[in-house]
VOVOMI-352712 format. One record per residue (C-alpha): residue number from 1; residue in three letters; x, y, z. Coordinates in steps of 0.2 Angstrom, whole numbers, plus 5000, padded with zeros to 4 digits. Layout:
// residues N
[NUM; 'ALA'; [X; Y; Z]]
...
// end
This chain:
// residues 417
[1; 'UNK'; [4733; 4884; 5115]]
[2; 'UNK'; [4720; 4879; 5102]]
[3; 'UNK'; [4728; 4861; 5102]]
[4; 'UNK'; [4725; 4860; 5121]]
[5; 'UNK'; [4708; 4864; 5119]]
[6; 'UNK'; [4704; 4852; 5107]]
[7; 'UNK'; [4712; 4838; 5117]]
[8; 'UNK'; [4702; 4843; 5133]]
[9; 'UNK'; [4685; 4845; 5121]]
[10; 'UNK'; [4688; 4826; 5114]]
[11; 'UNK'; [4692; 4819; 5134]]
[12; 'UNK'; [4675; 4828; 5140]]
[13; 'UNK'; [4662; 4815; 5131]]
[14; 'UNK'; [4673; 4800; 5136]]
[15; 'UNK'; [4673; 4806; 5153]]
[16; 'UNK'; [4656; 4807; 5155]]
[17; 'UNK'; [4652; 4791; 5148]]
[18; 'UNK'; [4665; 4784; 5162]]
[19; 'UNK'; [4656; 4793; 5175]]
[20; 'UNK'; [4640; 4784; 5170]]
[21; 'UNK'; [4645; 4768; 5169]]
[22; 'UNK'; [4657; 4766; 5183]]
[23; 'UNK'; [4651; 4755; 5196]]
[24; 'UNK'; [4648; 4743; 5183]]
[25; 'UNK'; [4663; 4741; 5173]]
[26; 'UNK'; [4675; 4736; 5189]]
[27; 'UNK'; [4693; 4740; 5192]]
[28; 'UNK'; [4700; 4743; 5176]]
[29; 'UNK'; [4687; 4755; 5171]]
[30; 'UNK'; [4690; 4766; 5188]]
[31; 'UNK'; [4708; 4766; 5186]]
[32; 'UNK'; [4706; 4772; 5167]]
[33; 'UNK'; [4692; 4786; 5173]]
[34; 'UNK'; [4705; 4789; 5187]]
[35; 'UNK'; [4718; 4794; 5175]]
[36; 'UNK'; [4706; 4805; 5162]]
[37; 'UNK'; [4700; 4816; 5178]]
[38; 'UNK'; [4717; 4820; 5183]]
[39; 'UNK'; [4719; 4824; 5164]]
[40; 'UNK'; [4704; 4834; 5162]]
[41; 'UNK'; [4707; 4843; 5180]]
[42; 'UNK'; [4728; 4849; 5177]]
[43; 'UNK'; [4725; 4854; 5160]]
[44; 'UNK'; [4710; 4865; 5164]]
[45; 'UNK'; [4719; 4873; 5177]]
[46; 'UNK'; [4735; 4874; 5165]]
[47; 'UNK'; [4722; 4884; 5153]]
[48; 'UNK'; [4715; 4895; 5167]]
[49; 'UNK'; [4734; 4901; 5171]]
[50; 'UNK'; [4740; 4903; 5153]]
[51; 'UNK'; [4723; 4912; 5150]]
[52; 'UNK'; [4725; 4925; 5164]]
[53; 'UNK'; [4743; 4930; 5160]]
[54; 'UNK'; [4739; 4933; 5142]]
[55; 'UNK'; [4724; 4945; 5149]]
[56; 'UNK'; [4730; 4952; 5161]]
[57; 'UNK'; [4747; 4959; 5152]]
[58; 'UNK'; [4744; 4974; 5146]]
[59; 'UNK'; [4757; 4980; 5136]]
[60; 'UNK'; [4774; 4972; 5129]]
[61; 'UNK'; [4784; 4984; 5143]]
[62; 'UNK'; [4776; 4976; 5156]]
[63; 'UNK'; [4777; 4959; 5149]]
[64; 'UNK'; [4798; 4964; 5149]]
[65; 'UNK'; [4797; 4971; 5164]]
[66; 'UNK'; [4792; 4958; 5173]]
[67; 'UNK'; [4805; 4945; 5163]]
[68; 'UNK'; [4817; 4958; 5170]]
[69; 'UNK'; [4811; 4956; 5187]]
[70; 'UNK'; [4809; 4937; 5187]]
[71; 'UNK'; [4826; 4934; 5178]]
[72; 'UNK'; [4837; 4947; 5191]]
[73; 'UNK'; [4828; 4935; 5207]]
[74; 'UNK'; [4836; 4920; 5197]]
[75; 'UNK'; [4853; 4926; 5190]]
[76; 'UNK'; [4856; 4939; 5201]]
[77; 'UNK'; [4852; 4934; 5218]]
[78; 'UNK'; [4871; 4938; 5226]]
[79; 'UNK'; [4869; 4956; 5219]]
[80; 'UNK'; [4852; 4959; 5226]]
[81; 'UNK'; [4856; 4961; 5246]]
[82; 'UNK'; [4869; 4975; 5242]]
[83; 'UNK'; [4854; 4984; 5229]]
[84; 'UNK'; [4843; 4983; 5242]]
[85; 'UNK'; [4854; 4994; 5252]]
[86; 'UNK'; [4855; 5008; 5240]]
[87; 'UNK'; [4845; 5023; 5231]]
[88; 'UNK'; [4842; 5023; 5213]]
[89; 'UNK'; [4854; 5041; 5210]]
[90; 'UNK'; [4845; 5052; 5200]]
[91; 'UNK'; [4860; 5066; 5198]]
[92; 'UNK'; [4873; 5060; 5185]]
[93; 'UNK'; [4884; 5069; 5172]]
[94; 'UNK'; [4890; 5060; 5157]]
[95; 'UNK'; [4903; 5068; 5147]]
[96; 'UNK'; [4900; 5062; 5130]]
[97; 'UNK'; [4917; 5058; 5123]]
[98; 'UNK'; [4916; 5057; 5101]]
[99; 'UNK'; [4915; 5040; 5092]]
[100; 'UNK'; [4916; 5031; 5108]]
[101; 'UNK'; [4899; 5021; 5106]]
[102; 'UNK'; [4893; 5037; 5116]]
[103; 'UNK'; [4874; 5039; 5110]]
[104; 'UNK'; [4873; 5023; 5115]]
[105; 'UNK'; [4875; 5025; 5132]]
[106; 'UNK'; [4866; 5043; 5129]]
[107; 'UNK'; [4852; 5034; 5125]]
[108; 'UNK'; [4848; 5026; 5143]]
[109; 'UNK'; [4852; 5042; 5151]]
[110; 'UNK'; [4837; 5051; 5142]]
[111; 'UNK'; [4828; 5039; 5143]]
[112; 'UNK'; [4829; 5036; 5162]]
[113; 'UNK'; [4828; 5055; 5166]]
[114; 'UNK'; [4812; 5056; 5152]]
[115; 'UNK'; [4801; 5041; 5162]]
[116; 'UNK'; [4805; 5048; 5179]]
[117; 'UNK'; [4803; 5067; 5173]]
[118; 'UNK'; [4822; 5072; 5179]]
[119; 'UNK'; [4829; 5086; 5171]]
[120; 'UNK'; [4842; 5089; 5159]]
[121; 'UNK'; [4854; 5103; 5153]]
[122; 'UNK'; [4850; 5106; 5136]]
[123; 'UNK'; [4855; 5120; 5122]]
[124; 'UNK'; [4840; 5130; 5113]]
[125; 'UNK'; [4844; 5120; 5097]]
[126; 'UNK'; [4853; 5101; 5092]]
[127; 'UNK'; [4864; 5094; 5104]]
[128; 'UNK'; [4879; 5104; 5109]]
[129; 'UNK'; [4884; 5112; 5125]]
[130; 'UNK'; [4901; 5120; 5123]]
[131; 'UNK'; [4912; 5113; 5109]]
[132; 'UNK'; [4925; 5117; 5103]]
[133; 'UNK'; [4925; 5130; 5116]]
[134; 'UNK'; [4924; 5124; 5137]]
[135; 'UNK'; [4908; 5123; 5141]]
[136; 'UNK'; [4901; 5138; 5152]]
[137; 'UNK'; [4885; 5138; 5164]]
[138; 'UNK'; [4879; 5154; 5154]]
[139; 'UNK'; [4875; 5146; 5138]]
[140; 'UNK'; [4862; 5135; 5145]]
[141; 'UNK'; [4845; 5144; 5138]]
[142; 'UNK'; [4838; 5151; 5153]]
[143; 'UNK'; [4819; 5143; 5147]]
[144; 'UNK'; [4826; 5129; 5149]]
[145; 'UNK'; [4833; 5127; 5166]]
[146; 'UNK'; [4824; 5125; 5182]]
[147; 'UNK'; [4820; 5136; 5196]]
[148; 'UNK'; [4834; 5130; 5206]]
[149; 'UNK'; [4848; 5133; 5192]]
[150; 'UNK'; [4853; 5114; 5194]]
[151; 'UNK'; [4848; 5102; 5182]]
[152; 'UNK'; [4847; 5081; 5185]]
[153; 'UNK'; [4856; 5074; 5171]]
[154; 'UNK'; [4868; 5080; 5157]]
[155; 'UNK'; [4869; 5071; 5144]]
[156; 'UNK'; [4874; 5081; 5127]]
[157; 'UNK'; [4892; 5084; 5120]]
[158; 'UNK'; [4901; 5096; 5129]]
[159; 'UNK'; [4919; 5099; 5132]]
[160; 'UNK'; [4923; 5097; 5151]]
[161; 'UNK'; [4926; 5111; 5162]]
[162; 'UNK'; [4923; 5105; 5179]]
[163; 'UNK'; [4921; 5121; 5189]]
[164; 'UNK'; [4909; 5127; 5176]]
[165; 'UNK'; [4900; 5109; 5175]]
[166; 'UNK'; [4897; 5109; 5194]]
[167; 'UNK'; [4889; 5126; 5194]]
[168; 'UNK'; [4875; 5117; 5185]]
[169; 'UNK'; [4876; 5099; 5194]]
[170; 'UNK'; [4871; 5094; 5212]]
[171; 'UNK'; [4883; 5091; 5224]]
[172; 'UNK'; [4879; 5072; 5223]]
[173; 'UNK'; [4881; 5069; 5204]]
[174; 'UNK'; [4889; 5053; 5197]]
[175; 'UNK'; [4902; 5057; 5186]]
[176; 'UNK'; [4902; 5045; 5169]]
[177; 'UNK'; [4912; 5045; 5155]]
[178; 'UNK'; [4918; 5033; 5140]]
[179; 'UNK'; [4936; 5028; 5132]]
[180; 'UNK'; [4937; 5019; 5116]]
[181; 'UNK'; [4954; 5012; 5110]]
[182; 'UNK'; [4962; 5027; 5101]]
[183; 'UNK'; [4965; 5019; 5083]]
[184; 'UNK'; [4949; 5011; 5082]]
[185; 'UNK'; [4943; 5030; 5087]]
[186; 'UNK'; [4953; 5040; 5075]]
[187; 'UNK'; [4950; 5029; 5062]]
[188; 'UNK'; [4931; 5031; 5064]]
[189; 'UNK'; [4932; 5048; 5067]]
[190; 'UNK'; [4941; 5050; 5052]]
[191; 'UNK'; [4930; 5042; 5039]]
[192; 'UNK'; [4913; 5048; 5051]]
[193; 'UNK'; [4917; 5064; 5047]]
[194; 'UNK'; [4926; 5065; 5032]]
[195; 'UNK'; [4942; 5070; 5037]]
[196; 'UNK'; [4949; 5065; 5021]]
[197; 'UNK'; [4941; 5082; 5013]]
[198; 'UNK'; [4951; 5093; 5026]]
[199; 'UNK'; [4967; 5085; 5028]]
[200; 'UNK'; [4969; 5078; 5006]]
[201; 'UNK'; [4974; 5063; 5015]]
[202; 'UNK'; [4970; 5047; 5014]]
[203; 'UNK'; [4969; 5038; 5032]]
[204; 'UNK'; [4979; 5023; 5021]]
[205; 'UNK'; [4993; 5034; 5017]]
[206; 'UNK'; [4996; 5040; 5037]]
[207; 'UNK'; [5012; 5025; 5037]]
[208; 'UNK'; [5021; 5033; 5025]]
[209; 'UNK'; [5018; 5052; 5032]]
[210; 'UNK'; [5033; 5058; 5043]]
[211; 'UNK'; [5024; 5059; 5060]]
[212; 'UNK'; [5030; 5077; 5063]]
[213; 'UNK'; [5017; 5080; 5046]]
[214; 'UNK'; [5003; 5072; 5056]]
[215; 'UNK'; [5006; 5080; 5072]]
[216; 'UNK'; [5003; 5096; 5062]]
[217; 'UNK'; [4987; 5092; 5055]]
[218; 'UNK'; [4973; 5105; 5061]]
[219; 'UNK'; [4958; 5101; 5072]]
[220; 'UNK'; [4946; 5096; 5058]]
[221; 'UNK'; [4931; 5112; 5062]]
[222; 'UNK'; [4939; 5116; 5076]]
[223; 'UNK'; [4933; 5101; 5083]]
[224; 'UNK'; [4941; 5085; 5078]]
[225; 'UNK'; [4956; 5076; 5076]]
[226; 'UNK'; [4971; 5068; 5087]]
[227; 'UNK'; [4969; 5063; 5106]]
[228; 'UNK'; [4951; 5067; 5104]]
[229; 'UNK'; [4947; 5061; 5120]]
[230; 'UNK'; [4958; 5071; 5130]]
[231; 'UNK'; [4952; 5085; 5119]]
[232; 'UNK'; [4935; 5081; 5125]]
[233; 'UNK'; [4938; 5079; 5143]]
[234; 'UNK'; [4944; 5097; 5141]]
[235; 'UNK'; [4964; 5098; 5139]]
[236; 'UNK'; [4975; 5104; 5125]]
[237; 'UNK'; [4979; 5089; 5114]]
[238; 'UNK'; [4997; 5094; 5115]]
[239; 'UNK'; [5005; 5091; 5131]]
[240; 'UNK'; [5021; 5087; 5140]]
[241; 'UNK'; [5020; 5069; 5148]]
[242; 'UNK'; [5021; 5077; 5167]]
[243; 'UNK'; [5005; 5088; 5163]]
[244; 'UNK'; [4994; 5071; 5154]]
[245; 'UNK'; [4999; 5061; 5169]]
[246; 'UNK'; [4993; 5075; 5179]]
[247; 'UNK'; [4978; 5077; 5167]]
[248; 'UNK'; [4975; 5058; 5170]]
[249; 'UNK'; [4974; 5058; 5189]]
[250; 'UNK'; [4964; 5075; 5190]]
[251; 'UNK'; [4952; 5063; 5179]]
[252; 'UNK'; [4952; 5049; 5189]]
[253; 'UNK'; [4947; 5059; 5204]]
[254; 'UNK'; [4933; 5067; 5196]]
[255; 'UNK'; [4924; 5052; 5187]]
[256; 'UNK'; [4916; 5039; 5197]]
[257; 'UNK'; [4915; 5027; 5182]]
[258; 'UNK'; [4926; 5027; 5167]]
[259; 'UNK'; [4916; 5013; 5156]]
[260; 'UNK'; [4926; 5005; 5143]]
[261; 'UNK'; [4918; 5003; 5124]]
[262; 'UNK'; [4925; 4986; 5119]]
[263; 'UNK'; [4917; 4980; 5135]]
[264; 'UNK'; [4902; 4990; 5135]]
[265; 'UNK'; [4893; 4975; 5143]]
[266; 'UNK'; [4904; 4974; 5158]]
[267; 'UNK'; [4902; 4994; 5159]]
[268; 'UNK'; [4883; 4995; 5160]]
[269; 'UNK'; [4882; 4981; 5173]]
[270; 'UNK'; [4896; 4992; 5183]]
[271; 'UNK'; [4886; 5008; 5178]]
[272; 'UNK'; [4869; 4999; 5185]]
[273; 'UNK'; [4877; 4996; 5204]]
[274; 'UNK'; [4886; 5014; 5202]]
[275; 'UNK'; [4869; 5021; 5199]]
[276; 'UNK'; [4859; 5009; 5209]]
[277; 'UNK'; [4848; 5008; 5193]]
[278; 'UNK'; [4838; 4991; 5187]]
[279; 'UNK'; [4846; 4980; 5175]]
[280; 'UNK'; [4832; 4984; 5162]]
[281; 'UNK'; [4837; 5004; 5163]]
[282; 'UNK'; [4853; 5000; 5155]]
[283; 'UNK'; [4847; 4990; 5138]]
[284; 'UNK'; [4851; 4997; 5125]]
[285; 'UNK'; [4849; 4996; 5107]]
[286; 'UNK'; [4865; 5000; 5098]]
[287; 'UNK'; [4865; 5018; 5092]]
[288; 'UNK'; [4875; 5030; 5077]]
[289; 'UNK'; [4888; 5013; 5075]]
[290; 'UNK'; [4895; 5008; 5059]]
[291; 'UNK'; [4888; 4992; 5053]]
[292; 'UNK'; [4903; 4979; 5052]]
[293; 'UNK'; [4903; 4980; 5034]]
[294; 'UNK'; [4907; 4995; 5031]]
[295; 'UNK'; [4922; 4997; 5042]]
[296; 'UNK'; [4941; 4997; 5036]]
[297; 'UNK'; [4953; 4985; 5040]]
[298; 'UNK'; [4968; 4992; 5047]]
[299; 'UNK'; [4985; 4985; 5045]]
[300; 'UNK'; [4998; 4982; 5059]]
[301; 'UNK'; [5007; 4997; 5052]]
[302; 'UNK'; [4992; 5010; 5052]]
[303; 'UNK'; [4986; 5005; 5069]]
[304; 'UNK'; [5003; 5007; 5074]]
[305; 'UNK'; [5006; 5025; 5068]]
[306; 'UNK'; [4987; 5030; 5074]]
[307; 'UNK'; [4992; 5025; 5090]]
[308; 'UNK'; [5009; 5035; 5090]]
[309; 'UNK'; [4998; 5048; 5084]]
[310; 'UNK'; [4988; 5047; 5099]]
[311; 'UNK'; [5000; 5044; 5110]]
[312; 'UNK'; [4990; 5054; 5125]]
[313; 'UNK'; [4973; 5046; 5121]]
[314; 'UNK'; [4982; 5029; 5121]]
[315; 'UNK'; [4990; 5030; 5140]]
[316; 'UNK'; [4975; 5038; 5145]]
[317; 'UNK'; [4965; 5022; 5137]]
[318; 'UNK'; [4977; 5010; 5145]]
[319; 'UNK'; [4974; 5017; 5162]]
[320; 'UNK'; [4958; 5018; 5161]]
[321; 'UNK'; [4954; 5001; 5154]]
[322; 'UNK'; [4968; 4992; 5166]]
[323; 'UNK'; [4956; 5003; 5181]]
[324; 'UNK'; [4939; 4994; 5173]]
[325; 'UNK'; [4948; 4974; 5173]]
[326; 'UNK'; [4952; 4976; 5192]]
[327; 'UNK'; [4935; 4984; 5195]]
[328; 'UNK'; [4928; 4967; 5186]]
[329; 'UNK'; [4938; 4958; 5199]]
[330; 'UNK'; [4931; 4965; 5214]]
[331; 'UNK'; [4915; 4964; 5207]]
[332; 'UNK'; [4918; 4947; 5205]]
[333; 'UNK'; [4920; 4938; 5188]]
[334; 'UNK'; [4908; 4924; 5188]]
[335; 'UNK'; [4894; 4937; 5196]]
[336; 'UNK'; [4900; 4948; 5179]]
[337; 'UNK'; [4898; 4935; 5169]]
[338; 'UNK'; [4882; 4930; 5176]]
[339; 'UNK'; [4875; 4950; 5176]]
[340; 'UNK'; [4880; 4952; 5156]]
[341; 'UNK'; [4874; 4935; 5153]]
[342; 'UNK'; [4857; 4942; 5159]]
[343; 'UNK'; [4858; 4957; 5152]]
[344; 'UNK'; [4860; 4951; 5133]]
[345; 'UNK'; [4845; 4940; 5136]]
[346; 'UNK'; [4836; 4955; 5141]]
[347; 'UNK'; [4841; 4965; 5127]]
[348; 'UNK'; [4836; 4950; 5114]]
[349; 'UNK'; [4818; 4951; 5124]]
[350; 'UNK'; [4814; 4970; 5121]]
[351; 'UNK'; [4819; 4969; 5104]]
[352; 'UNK'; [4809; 4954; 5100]]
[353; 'UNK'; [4794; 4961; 5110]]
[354; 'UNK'; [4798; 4977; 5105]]
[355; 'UNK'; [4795; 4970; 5085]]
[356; 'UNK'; [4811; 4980; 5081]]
[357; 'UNK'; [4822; 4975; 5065]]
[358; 'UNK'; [4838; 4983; 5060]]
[359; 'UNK'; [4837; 4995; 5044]]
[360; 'UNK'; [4853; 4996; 5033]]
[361; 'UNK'; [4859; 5012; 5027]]
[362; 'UNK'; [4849; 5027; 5019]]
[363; 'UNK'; [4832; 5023; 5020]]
[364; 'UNK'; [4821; 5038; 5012]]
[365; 'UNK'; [4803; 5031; 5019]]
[366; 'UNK'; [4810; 5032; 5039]]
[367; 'UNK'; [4803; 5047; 5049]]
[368; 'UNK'; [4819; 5046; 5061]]
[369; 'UNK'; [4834; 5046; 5054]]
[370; 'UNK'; [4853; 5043; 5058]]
[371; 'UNK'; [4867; 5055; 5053]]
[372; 'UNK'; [4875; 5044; 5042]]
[373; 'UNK'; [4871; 5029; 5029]]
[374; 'UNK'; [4886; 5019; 5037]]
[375; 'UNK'; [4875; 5017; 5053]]
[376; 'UNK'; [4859; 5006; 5055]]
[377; 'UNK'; [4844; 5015; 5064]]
[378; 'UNK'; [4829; 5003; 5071]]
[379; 'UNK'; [4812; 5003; 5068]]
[380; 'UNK'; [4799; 4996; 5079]]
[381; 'UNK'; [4781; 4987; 5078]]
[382; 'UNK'; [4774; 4994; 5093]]
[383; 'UNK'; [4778; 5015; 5091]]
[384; 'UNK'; [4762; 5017; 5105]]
[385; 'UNK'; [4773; 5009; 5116]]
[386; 'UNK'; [4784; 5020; 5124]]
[387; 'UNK'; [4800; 5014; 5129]]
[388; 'UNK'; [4799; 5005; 5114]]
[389; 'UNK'; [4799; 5019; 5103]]
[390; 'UNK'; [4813; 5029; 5113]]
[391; 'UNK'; [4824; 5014; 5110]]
[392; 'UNK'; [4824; 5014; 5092]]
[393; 'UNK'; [4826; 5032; 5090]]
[394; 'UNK'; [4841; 5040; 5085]]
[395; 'UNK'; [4851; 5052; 5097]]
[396; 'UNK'; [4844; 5070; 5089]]
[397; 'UNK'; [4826; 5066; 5089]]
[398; 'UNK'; [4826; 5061; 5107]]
[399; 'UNK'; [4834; 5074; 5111]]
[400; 'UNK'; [4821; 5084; 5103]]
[401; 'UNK'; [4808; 5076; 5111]]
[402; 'UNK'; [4816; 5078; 5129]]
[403; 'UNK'; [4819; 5097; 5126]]
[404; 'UNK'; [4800; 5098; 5120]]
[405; 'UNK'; [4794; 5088; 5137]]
[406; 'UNK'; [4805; 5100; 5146]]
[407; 'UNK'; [4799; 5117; 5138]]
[408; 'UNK'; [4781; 5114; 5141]]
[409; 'UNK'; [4785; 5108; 5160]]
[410; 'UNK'; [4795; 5122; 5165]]
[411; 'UNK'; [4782; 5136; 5158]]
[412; 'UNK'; [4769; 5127; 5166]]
[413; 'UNK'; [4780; 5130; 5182]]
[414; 'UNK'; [4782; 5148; 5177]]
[415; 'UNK'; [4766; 5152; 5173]]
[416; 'UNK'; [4755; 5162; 5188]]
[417; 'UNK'; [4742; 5152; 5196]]
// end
């Protein structure tokens, strides 16, 4: 900017020493005056436009916003008839399966029902609603549920329990939920949360095990341990193969999208059109994910016996993810393509405009923290922004900050006029 007004402050004397002088220096002379005019002129208005977008921005949010906006009328013009002809959805349950880049997706949920003041179901303290135990309606502080008994959004762990679940829900809620491939998933969970302490068992030594030793193994805190999904989405993780194909189709019926986390990409464009949501209200900043570093390798032979291990989590992962690559081929592959192409670019412009950076490990100096030292958290430059500062922040201090916004909204509803 500076360089262009220097050029236009040397033009300016030579300029008007043409002007003075031109009816007597001929042809040449006009043609060169000609040329500094139309100079002068185009990069004055150049200036006047740069100069009003820079004034008239006033916060890096709307400066994303409107890249968002600008690049969806570019890339995503076949996509833009069929939004037009829907509702954003504002009802939506997301079962939060464990280790399956979950907070992640967590993370737009709260965020979305936080900036357009939904509700959520929320305990009284942390981030549990029902685990290991089925989740039940009663558990649910009373403080913090609206008038109505139904809430807009859940979004916390919870072990499903359908019938329970919809006495909570509206009738219209979007059911979402996540798979992850189940050795990569037991191997996380297992060196997450230390399962090595519990079992004297190295995850190495799991080959060499007879599986009927394995099979035996506990539920780490009653919580954790094989066909963890399944065990999430409510079912015992022992079961005859009629009764997990019966499971499987009972859970396809109920969910509307079953996203896939090693194509997370692909799921948030297919969660935006389920939702009818903007393609800016699924970034995401990656959240409680190991950093690359510090994940094991497996062999072919561990991946193998996790698998066995897993045996229900892994058909119910192979249907699920064979479901998601013929729902990409509806929605058509070069329009995906096209959709995550723009949604990365997104995602590099709020972080870069966000001023965010990627911290390492323990860092004692962070106000918000992660659970683990094996997971990066994000800081950002502009904390007064405040989308911003609701990306960066790990799952329970968001959650935190939701349940405080709720508090103080429903006592002020309670409270006589």
């Amino acid at each position: 900017m500076l360089r262009m007004r220097l050029k236009f402050a040397r033009l300016l004397p030579d300029f008007c020493q043409y002007a003075s002088h031109m009816s007597l220096q001929g042809l040449a002379q006009h043609a060169l005056y000609t040329r500094h005019l139309k100079t002068l002129v185009g990069g004055l208005v150049l200036v006047t436009l740069v100069m009003l977008v820079m004034y008239t921005t006033p916060t890096p949010t709307a400066l994303i916003l409107s890249a968002a906006n600008s690049l969806r009328s570019e890339v995503l013009m076949a996509g833009e008839s069929a939004d037009a002809q829907c509702r954003p959805q504002h009802h939506v349950m997301f079962l939060k399966t464990h280790k399956c880049a979950s907070s992640t997706v967590q993370n737009i949920f709260l965020r979305y029902g936080y900036t357009h003041n939904l509700t959520f179901a929320l305990p009284g303290g942390g981030n549990y609603l029902g685990n290991p135990s089925l989740f039940k309606a009663a558990i649910i502080p009373k403080k913090l549920l609206p008038p109505s008994g139904k809430v807009d959004i859940f979004a916390v762990h919870t072990r499903l329990n359908f019938k329970e679940h919809s006495r909570v829900l509206h009738n219209d809620t979007r059911w979402v939920t996540l798979v992850r491939d189940p050795a990569t998933l037991y191997e996380s969970l297992f060196n997450f949360f230390h399962l090595k302490n519990g079992y004297n068992l190295d995850l190495s030594a799991f080959s060499s095990q007879p599986m009927s030793r394995l099979m035996e193994l506990p539920r780490y805190g009653g919580k954790f341990g094989k066909n963890q999904m399944l065990f999430d989405l409510g079912y015992s993780d022992n079961m005859s193969v009629t009764q997990l194909r019966q499971a499987i189709e009972e859970l396809d019926s109920v969910f509307d999208l079953v996203m896939v986390a090693e194509r997370m990409d692909e799921s948030l464009v297919l969660l935006r059109h389920l939702l009818c949501w903007s393609l800016h209200d699924v970034v995401v900043f990656t959240k409680n994910a190991r950093r690359q570093e510090v994940k094991p390798t497996l062999d072919p032979q561990t991946r193998q016996t996790l698998r066995e291990l897993n045996s229900a989590d892994a058909l119910l992962y192979d249907h699920f993810m064979a479901k998601h690559r013929r729902a990409v081929l509806e929605f058509g592959a070069r329009r995906m393509a096209d959709e995550v192409s723009a949604l990365r670019s997104l995602r590099d412009e709020y972080f870069e405009d966000c001023g965010a950076r990627e911290v390492k490990g323990k860092d004692s100096t962070l106000k918000f923290k992660e659970y683990s030292g094996l997971v990066s958290s994000y800081v950002t430059s502009n904390n007064s922004d405040q989308n911003c500062l609701m990306l960066s922040l790990p799952e329970l201090p968001l959650v935190d900050t939701v349940r405080r916004k709720q508090l103080k909204v429903l006592e002020e509803m309670r409270a006589p006029s």
